[in-house]
N, C-alpha and C positions, 0 to 999 in steps of 0.2 A: 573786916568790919563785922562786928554782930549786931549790928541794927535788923531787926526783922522789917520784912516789907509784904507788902502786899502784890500777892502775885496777879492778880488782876488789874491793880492799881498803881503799880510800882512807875509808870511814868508821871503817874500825876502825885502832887506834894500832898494830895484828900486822899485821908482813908476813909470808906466808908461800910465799915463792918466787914470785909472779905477774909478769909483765911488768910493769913499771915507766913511765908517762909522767908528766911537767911537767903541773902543776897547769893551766894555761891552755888544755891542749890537751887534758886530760881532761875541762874544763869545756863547753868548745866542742864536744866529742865528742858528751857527756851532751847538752847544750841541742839537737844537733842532734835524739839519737833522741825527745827528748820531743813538738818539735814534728813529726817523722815521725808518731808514734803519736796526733797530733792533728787530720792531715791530714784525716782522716774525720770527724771532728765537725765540722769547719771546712767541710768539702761540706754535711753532713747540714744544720748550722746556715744556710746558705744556702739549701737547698731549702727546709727548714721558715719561712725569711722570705717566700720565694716563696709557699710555699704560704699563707702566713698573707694575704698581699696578695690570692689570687685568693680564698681563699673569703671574705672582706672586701667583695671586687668580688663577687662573686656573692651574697653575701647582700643586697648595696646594690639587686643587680637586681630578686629577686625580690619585694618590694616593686611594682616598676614592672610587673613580668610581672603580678603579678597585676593590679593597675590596666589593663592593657591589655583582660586575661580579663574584668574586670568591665565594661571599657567595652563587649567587642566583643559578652557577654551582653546587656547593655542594648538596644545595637546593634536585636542580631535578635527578642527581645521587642517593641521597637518596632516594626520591623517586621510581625513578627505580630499586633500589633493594628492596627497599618493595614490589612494583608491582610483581619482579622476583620471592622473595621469593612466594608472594601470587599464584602467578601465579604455580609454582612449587606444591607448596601443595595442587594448583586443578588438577591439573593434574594427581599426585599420587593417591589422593582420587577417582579419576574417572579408573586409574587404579583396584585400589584396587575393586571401583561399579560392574567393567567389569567383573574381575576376579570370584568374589561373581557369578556374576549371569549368565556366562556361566558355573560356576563350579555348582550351583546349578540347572539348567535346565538339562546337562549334567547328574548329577546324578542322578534326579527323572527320566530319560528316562530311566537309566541305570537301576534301582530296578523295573521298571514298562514294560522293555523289561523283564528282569529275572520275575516278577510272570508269564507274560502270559509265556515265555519258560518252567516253571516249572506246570504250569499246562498243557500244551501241554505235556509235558513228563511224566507225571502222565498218560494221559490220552491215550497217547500210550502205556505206559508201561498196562494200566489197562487190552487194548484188547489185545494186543499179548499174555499176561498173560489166559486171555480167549478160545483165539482160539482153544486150545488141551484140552481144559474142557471136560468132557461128551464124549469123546470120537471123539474129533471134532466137535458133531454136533452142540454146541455153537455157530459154525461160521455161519449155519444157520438162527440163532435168530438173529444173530448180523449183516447181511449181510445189511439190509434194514437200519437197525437205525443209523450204523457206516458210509454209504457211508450220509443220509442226514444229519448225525449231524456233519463228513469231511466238507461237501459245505461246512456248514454253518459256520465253524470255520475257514475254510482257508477263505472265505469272509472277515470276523473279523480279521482275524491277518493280510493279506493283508493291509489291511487301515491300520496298522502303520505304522509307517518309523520306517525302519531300517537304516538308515542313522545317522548318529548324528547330532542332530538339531542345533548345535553351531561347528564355527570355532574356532578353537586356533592359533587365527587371530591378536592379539592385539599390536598392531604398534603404533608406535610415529613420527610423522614427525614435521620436523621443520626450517625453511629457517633460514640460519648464519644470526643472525641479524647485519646490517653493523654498527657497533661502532664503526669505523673509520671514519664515516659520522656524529653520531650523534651529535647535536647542532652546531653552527655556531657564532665566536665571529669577529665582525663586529665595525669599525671605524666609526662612522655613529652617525647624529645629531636627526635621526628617532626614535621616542620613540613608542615602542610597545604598550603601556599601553595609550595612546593620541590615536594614530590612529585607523583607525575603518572602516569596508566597507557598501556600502550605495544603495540602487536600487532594483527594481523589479525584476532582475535575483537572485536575492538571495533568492527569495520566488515561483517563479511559471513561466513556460516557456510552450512552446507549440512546438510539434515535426518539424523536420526540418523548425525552424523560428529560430533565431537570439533574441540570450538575453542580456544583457545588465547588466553591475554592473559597482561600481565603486569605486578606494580604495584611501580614504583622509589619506595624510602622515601627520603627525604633531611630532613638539619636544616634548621638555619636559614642554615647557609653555605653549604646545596647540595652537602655530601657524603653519600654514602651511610650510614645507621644501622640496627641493629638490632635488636628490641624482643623481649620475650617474651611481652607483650599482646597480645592477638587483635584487633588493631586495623583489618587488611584483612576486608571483606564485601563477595560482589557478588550479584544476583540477576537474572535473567533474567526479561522479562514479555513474555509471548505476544501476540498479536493477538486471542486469544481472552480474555485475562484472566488465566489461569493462570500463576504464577509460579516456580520453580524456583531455590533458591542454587547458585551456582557452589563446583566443588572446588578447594582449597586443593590444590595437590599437589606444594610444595616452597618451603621456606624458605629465602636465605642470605642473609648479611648484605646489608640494602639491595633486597631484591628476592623478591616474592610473585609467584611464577606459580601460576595458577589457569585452570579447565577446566569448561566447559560442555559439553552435548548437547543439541541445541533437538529438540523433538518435530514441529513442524508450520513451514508456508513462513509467508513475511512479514513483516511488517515488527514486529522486537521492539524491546524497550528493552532495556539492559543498565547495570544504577546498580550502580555503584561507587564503595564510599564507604568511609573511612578516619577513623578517630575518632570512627566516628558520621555523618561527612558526607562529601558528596559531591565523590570529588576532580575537578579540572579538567575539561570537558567532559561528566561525568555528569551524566545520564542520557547514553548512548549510542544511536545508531539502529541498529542491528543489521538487516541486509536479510540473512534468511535463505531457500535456497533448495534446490529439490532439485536431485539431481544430473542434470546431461545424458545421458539414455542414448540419446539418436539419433544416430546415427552417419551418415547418409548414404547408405546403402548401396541401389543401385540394385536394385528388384522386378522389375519388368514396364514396359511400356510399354496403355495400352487406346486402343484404335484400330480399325475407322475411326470418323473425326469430324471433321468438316468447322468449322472456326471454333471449337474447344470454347473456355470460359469457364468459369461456376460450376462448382465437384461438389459435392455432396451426397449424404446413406445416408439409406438407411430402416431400419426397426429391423430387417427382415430378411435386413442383409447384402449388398440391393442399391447399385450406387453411379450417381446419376444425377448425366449429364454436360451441359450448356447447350450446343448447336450453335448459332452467331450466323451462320453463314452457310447451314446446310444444306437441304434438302428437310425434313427433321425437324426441330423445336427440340430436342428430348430423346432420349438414347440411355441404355440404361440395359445396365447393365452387371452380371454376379454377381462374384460373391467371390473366383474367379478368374481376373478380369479381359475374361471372355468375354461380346460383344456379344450379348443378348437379343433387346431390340428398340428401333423407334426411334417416339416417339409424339410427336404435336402437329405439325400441319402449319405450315409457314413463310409468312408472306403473302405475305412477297418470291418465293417458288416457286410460289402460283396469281394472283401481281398482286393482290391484295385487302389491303384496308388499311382498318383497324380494324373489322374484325369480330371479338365475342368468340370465344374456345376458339382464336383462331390467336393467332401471334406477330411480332413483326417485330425482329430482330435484340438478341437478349432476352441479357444478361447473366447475370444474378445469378439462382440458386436457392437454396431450402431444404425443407426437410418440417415441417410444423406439426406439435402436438402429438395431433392425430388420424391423422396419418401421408397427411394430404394434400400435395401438391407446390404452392410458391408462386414462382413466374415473374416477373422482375423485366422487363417486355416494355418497354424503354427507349426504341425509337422511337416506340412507342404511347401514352407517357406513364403506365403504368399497372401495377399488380402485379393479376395474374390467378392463380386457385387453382383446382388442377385434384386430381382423383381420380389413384390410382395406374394406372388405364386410359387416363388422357387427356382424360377429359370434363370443360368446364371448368365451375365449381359456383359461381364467384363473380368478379365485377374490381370493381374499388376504381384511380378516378385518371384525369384528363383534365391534358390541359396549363395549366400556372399555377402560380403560387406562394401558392395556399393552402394550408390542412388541407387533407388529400388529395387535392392539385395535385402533379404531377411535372415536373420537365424533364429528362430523360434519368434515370430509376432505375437505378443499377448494379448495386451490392451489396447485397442482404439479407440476416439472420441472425435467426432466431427464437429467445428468449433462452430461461434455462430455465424463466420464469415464462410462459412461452405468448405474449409480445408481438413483435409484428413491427418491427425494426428497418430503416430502408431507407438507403441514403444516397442523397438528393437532389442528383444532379451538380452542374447548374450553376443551383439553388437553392443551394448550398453548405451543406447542410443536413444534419444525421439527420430524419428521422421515424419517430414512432413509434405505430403503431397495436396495437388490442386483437386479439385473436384471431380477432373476426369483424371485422377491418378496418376498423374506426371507431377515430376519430381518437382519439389519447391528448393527446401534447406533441410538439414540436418544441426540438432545440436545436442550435445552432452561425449563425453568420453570416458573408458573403464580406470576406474580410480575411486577415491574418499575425501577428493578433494571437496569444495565449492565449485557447483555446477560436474561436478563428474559422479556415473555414475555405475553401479553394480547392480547388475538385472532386474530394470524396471519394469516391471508388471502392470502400473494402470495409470491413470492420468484422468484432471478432469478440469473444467475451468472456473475460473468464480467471475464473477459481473461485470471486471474490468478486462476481461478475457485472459489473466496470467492462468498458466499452465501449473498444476499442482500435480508433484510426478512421484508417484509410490516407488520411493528407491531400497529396493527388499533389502541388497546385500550391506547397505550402510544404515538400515534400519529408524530410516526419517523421509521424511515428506518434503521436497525441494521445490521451490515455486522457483517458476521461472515469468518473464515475458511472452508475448505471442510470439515474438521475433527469438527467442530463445536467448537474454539476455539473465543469468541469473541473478537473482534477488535475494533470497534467505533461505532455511529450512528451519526444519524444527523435530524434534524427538532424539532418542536416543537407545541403545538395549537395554531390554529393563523389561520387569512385568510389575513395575508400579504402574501409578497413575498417570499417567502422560507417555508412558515408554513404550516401545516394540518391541514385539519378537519375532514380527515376519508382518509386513504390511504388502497385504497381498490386493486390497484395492480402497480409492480413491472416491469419492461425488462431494459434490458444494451445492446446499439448497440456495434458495434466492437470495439470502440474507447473508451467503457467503460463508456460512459455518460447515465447517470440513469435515466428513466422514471418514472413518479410517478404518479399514477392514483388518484385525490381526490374526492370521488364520492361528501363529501358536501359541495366544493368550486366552485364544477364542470367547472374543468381545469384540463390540464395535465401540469405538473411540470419536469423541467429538469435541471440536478444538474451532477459535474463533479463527479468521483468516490470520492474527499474526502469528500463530501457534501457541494463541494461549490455553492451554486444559482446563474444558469445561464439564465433562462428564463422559461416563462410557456407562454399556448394558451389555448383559449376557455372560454367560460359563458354559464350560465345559457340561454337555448333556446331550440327550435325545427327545429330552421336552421343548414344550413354545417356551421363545424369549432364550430359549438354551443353543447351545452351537458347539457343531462336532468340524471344526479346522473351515470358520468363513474364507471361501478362497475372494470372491468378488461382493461389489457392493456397487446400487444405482438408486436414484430417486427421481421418480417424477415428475410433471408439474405441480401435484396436489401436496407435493413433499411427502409424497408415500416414502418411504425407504424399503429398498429388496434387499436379503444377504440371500446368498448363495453356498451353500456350506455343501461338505461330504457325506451326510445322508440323502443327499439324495432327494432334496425338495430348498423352497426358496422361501424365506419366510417376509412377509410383510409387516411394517412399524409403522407407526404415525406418531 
């Protein structure tokens, strides 16, 4: 049709002035704007199929998600009844261990109170049986021999216990375990197995300072997510038992930083757990420590001293010094560094050899806990205890390797329960006697093992009372237990930074940080107690702060540090 129309007007039969086009092209016009104004349903309608598809898929999922939750609950219920049972059958057996060995201590006291009763009663019965012999006068003969060989048997039977040596004591204790608490099923796009906590608080902190970690959330793709359930917890567990939660102290997406403050040094745990459990790595080992405040810094020098070795203090401020070469063994020194006097004669200086009260080229001192002085007399074989005079009051030790055999005694230290720790040179030994010098235990053996060792020269304790044992010929520092159970070492040969070349003595100030005397690097070396390297002072010279081959090293209570070196004087640190 070529009728023109009106595009305005084209449904009505009135034109009324408008622009005029051809029917075909007002059609084409029209059809155009209608599918313009459809364009967006036509997006809309597409996303809406999208969207219908995915939460389709997603609904298909969760079906399987759950089945997954159910299996991995199954999972770890299982487990914990294996745990339970296991747990159960150590418990019983340790029953059963207890029961054995109080029943058996119990009854060897019990056969071994009845022999000495039955020969006590024998042996009553013999004299009463006697007494009306001969007419009485048996009781004559018998008067001297009965009353001292009574002492002597009531002495004897005295020293058992008549007590019974074991309680039937044996108890079970056990806190309700809250199973109404256990595990946690969470709506949450956080996947346990993706996230992971990240920072230097999770390895090593320093007392009353502020630590730092930090916990990355991630899905299941391994991008970062953010929740508004309180799903991050950590807590801090002392060496004492004491636990503490860590602060929350900033949220943003994907990422919980958190802050501790540990109270006391050592070795803590640090659990960090998300949803309820523990992410990757938790439990953490947390080696917490104080801070280093020694500096180095040169005091004094105390001098004269011919060959000095050990130092040692008494509780009144004095500081006694080991001469291994001089006319004197001991020099003793006040508070300000000024020579008193010099006690104990040298055998090597009147030719006499092994008489008590002298010394022969003596090593290692200490002060007992009555404030006697104990002499480690190394070519005598022998630890000797002398009064704060000089006069010697006791010796303990001949050459050998028994209980209370020596071969070269170096270093001793008296711990703070009153026991004498020695090291045994070239026995490659500790020993360890009581306070009146009778034998307790021995540990370590000649080797490069763990726990053995090759000519230990010095020893000292740290707070918890392990034993830190200068092992020269394997060229590391071995901690042990009080009981001599070993634990770790640490160092290696080397004259880097961390390494030996002869650890010739040992001390731990209060905060537990380990001195390390190297007489062939000649420096003193200083290490946290788990053997971490923290610095070292000193070189080779015959200036202050310098050192000509440190053989020993002490500190004391002000955290003075002494070395002890081969010219022939002892220098002071702070």
């Amino acid at each position: 049709c070529r009728m023109e129309v009106c595009v305005e007007c084209r449904s009505s039969e009135l034109h009324r002035g408008h622009p005029c086009k051809r029917t075909m092209e007002a059609v084409h016009e029209s059809k155009d704007q209608v599918l313009s104004s459809l364009a967006p349903l036509r997006q809309l309608q597409g996303n809406l199929e999208v969207a219908v598809r995915r939460v389709g898929s997603r609904s298909s999922r969760v079906p399987q998600q759950a089945l997954e939750v159910r299996e991995e609950v199954g999972m770890v219920f299982r487990r914990l009844e294996r745990d339970l049972l296991r747990r159960r059958d150590q418990l019983l057996c340790e029953v059963g261990e207890m029961e054995k060995g109080k029943q058996a201590a119990l009854e060897g006291q019990r056969k071994l109170l009845e022999q000495y009763h039955f020969q006590l009663s024998s042996y009553l019965d013999m004299v009463y049986g006697s007494l009306d012999k001969d007419g009485g006068r048996m009781a004559l003969k018998l008067r001297e021999m009965v009353s001292k060989h009574s002492q002597q048997l009531e002495r004897e039977y005295r020293s058992l216990s008549m007590e019974p040596s074991q309680e039937a004591n044996i108890s079970f204790m056990c806190s309700e375990p809250a199973f109404s608490e256990l595990g946690h099923v969470f709506v949450t796009s956080v996947s346990l197995q993706h996230s992971y906590a990240e920072g230097a608080g999770l390895e090593s902190a320093q007392v009353h300072s502020s630590a730092f970690f930090e916990v990355r959330l991630m899905d299941k793709e391994g991008k970062p997510c953010s929740e508004q359930l309180p799903v991050v917890s950590a807590q801090l567990t002392a060496p004492t038992g004491a636990s503490e939660p860590a602060t929350v102290l900033e949220e943003e997406r994907g990422c919980v930083r958190m802050r501790y403050t540990p109270e006391v040094s050592g070795h803590h745990q640090l659990s960090v757990k998300l949803l309820g459990c523990d992410v990757r790595g938790s439990p953490f080992k947390v080696e917490v420590t104080h801070v280093l405040t020694f500096k180095g810094n040169y005091i004094r020098t105390l001098r004269p001293v011919t060959g000095p070795w050990g130092v040692a203090f008494t509780d009144d401020g004095m500081t006694l010094v080991v001469e291994n070469k001089g006319w004197k063994c001991l020099s003793i020194f006040d508070s300000h560094g000024r020579k008193q006097k010099a006690i104990i004669d040298s055998m090597t200086s009147l030719n006499v050899f092994g008489t008590e009260g002298l010394c022969c080229r003596p090593r290692g001192v200490a002060v007992d806990l009555s404030g006697n002085i104990l002499i480690a007399d190394s070519d005598c074989n022998r630890i000797q205890r002398f009064t704060k005079e000089g006069m010697c009051i006791g010796v303990v030790g001949s050459k050998g390797s028994g209980p209370r055999q020596f071969l070269s005694p170096v270093g001793l230290r008296v711990s703070p329960s009153g026991e004498v720790y020695v090291c045994d040179r070239f026995n490659h030994r500790i020993q360890v006697l009581s306070c009146e010098l009778s034998f307790l235990r021995e540990f370590g053996s000649h080797g490069s093992g763990s726990g053995q060792l090759q000519n230990p020269w010095d020893l000292a304790f740290d707070s918890h009372g392990n034993v830190y044992v200068a092992d020269v010929g394997n060229y590391r520092i071995q901690v042990f237990t009080p009981k001599g159970k070993w634990l770790r070492f640490f160092g290696s040969e080397g004259s880097k930074e961390g390494y030996f070349a002869h650890v010739s003595g040992v001390c731990i100030d209060r905060n537990d940080y380990v001195y390390v005397s190297d007489r062939n690097n000649n420096r003193v070396s200083i290490f946290s107690s788990e053997g971490k390297y923290c610095t070292a002072f000193g070189s080779y010279g015959y200036k202050d702060r310098q050192f000509v081959q440190p053989v020993a090293i002490s500190i004391d209570d002000q955290g003075q540090v002494y070395v002890s070196d081969y010219d022939d004087r002892v220098q002071v640190f702070q």
